[in-house]
Structures are given as C-alpha cells and as structure tokens.
DRENDO-1510 file (C-alpha; in Angstrom, 1 decimal, always signed):
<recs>
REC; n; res; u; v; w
REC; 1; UNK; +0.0; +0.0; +0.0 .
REC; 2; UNK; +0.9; +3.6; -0.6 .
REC; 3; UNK; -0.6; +5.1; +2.4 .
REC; 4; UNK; -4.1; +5.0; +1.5 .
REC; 5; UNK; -6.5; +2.0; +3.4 .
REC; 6; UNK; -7.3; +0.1; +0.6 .
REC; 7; UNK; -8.5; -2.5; +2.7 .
REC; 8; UNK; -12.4; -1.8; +1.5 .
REC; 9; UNK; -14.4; -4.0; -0.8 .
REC; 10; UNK; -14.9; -2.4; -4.4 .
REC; 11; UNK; -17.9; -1.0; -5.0 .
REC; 12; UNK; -20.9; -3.1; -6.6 .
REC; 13; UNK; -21.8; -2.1; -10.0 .
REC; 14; UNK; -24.9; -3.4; -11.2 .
REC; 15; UNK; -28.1; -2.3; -14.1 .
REC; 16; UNK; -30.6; -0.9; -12.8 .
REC; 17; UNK; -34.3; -2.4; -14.0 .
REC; 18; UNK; -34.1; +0.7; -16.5 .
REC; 19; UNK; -30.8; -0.1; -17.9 .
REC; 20; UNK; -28.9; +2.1; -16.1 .
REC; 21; UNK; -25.9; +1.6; -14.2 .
REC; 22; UNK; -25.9; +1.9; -9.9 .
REC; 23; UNK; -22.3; +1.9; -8.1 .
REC; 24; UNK; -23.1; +1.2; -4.4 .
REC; 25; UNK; -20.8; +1.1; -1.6 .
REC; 26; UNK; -20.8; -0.1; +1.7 .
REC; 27; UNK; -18.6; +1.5; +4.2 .
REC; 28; UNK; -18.6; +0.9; +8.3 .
REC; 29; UNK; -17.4; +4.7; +9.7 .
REC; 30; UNK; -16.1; +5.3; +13.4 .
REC; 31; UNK; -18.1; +8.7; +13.4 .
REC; 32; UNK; -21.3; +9.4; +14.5 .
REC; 33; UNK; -23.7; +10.3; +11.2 .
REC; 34; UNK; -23.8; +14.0; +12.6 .
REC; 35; UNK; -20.4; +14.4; +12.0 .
REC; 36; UNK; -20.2; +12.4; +8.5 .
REC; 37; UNK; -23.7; +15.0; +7.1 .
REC; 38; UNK; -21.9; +17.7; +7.6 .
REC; 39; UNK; -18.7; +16.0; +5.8 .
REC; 40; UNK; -21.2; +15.8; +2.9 .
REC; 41; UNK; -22.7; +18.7; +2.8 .
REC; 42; UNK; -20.7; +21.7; +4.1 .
REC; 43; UNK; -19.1; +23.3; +1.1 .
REC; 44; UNK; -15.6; +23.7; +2.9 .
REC; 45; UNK; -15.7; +19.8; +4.5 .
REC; 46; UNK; -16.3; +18.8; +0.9 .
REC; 47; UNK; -13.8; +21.2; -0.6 .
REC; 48; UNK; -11.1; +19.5; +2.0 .
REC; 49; UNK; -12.0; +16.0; +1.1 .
REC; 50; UNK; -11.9; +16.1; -2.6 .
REC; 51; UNK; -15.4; +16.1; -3.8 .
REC; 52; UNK; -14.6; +16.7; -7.4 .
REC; 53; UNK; -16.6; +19.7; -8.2 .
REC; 54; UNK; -17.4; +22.8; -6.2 .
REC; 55; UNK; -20.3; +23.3; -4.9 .
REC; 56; UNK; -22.5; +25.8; -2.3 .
REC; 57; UNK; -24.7; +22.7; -1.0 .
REC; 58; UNK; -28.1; +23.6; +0.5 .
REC; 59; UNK; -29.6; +20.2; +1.7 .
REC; 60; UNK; -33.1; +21.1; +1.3 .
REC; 61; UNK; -35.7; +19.1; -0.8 .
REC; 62; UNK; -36.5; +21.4; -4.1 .
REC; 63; UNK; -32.9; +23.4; -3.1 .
REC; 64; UNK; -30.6; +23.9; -6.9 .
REC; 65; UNK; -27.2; +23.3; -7.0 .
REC; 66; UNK; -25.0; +24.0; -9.1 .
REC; 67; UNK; -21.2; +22.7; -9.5 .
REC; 68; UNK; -17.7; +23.7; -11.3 .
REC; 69; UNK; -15.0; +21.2; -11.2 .
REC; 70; UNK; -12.6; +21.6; -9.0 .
REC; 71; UNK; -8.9; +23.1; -10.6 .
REC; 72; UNK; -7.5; +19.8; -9.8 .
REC; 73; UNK; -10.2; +18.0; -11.9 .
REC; 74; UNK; -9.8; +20.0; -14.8 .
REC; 75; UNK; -6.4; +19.5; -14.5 .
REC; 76; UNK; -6.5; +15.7; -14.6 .
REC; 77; UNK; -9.1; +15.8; -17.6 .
REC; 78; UNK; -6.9; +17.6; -19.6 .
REC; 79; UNK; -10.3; +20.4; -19.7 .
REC; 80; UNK; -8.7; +24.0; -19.7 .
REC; 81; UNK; -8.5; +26.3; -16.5 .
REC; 82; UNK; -11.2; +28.3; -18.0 .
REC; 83; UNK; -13.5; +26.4; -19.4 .
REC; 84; UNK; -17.0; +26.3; -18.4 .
REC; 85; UNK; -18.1; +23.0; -16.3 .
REC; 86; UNK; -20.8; +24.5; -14.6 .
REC; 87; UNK; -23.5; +21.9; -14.2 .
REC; 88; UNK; -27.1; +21.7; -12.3 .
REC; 89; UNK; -28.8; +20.0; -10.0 .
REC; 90; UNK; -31.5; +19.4; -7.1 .
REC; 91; UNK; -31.3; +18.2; -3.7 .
REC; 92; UNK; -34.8; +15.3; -4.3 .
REC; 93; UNK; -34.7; +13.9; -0.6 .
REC; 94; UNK; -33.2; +15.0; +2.5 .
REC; 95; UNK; -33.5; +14.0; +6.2 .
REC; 96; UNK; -30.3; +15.1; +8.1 .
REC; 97; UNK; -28.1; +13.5; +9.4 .
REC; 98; UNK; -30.0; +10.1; +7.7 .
REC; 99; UNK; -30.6; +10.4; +3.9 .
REC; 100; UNK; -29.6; +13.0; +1.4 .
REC; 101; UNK; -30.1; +12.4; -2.1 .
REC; 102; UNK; -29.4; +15.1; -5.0 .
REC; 103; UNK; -29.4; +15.1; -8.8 .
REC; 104; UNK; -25.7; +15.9; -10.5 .
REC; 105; UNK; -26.6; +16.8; -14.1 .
REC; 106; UNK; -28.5; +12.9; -15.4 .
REC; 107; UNK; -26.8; +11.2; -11.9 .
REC; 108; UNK; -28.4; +10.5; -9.4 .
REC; 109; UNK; -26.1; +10.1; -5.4 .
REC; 110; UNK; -27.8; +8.7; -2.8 .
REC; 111; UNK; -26.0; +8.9; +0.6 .
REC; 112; UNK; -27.4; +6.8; +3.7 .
REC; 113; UNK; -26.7; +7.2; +7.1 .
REC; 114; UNK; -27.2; +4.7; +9.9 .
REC; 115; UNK; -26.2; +4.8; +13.2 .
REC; 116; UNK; -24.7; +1.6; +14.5 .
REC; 117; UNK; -25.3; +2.1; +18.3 .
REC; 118; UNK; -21.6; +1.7; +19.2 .
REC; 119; UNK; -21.1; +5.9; +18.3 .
REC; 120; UNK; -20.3; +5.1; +14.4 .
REC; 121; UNK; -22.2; +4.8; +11.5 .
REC; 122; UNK; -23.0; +2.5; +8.3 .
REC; 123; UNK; -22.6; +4.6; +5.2 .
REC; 124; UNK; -24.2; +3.6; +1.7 .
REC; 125; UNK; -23.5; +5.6; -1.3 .
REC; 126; UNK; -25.0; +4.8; -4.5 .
REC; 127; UNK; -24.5; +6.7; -8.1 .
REC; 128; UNK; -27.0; +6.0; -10.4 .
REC; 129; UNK; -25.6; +6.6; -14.5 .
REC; 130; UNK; -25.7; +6.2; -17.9 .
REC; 131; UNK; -22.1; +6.1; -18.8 .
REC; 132; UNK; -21.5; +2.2; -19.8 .
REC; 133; UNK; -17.6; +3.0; -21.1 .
REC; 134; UNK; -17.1; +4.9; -18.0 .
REC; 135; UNK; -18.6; +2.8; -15.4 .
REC; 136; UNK; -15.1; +1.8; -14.0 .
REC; 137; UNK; -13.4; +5.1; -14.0 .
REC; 138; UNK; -16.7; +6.2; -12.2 .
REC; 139; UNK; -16.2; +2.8; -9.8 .
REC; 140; UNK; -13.0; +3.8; -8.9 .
REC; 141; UNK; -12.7; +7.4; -8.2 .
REC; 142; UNK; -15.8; +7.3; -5.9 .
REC; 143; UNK; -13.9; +4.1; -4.1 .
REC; 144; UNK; -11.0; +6.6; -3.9 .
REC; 145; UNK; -13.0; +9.3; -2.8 .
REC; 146; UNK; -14.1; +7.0; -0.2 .
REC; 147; UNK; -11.1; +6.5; +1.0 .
REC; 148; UNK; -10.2; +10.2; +1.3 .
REC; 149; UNK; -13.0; +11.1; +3.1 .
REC; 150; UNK; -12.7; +8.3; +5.6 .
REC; 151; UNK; -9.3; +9.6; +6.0 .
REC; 152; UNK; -10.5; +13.2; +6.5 .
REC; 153; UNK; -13.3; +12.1; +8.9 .
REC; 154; UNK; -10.1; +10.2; +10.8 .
REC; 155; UNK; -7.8; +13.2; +10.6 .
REC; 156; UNK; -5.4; +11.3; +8.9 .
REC; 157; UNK; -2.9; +12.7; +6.5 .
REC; 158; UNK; -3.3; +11.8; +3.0 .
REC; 159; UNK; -0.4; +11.7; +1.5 .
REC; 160; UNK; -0.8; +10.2; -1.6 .
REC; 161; UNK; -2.7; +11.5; -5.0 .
REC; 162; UNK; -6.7; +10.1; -5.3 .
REC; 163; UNK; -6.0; +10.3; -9.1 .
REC; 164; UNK; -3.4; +7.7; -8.9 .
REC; 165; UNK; -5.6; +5.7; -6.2 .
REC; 166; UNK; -8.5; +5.8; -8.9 .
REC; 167; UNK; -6.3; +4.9; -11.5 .
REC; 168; UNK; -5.0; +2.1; -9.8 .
REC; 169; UNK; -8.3; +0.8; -8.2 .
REC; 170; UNK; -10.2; +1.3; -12.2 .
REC; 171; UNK; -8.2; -2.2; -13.5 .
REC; 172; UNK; -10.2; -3.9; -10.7 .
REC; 173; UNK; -13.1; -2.1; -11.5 .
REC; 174; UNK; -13.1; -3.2; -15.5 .
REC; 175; UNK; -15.5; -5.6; -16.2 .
REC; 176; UNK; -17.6; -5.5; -12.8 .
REC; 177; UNK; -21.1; -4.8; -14.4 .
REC; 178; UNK; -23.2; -7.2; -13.7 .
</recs>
C-alpha cells in the first residue's frame, strides 16, 4: 500500500431495472452520522476531502445546485483552467443526518446514514448513471474518494494522490457490471 486503506471491498456495479448503471458502496465509519452529514454537505468539508466539483450545498428538498470542477479536476481531464463546467442539480430527498439524495446533471447520489449504536455509523452511497464506457473510471474514483473522506473524517494525513488511487483501483473495477 501507498498510504491509503485500501482494505475496502470495491464498490458493486450493477443495471438498474431501467438499464442504467448503480455503483453502491458499503462503508462501516467510526463517526457518528452527525459528524459524517456535515462531511457531505458543508461546502468547505467537501472542498477539503476532494469532492470533485465545487459546490455551495443547500440540503433542502427542491434546493438547486450548481457545480464547477474543482482546478484539480480540470487539470487531470486535460479540460482547460477556463472552461466552463458548470453543471445543475436538485437536492430530491433530505432528512439530516440520515438520507440526502441530490441530482448531478443525469446522476443521481444517494447517501445513507445509519447509526450503528456503538457511536459510528454504516454509510451507503450509491450513483445511479448512464455512462456504460465509463462505469469503471466512475467505480473507482468514488472508491477513492471513499477513501479520502474516511481519512479526512479520521484526521489522517493523506499523503498520496486520489487520481493515482483511482487509476489504480479502475483495473479492478473493468468488467464489474453485472
């Protein structure tokens, strides 16, 4: 290992019954799901764990949002510092610190928060999606993202790049549609 856990399962990537694609993962967290909402939905906890778009979050049913990739993003796609990559969308459910769910242009991510009575939580996180050809990319840079924020939450350094981590988990996550 490289400094990064890496000791989670991969996420499961399956159809949907309309044909498109859900990545859900499973995650146990020592952190109470207080403490792991605000991780995913204040603007500047987000910023520090590498959600890869900015965004000013309003976790209301109804609220807009709207997100730019972050520099760092932009940087990796080869997309230019200026370019626009605004896109839209609407927080659909939210009951803090339990359930937020929010459109991201066509995806759908669902984030569920259970307490597991010994002062942690169990986190799911599902992305629903269209993109077939991108489905392990996607797999992989929300595993590393995973990862990142777990680390964040722990107040551990991270001291290695989640574009190489996502590079290196998406050759695990080739092939995994079911």
């Amino acid at each position: 290992m490289t400094g990064h856990e890496g000791t989670h399962m991969l996420g499961r990537l399956s159809t949907t019954d309309n044909g498109r694609l859900s990545l859900r993962y499973e995650r146990r967290l020592a952190h109470r799901p207080e403490k792991v909402w605000r991780a995913l939905t204040e603007s500047d906890q987000m910023r520090a764990w590498g959600f890869p778009a900015i965004v000013d979050f309003d976790p209301t049913p109804g609220a807009k949002l709207r997100f730019d990739m972050t520099p760092e993003a932009k940087e990796r796609f080869e997309i230019p510092e200026d370019a626009d990559t605004i896109t839209e969308g609407e927080v659909t459910l939210a009951e803090p610190p339990k359930l937020l769910e929010y459109t991201w242009g066509a995806e759908i991510l669902r984030w569920e928060l259970t307490s597991d009575g010994d002062g942690g939580c169990h986190l799911v996180f599902t992305n629903i999606f269209d993109d077939r050809d991108g489905a392990a990319a996607m797999g992989a840079a929300w595993h590393a993202c995973l990862e990142v924020v777990e680390a964040y939450l722990e107040d551990r350094p991270v001291d290695w790049s989640v574009w190489d981590r996502a590079e290196e988990l998406t050759r695990e996550y080739e092939g995994g549609v079911n």
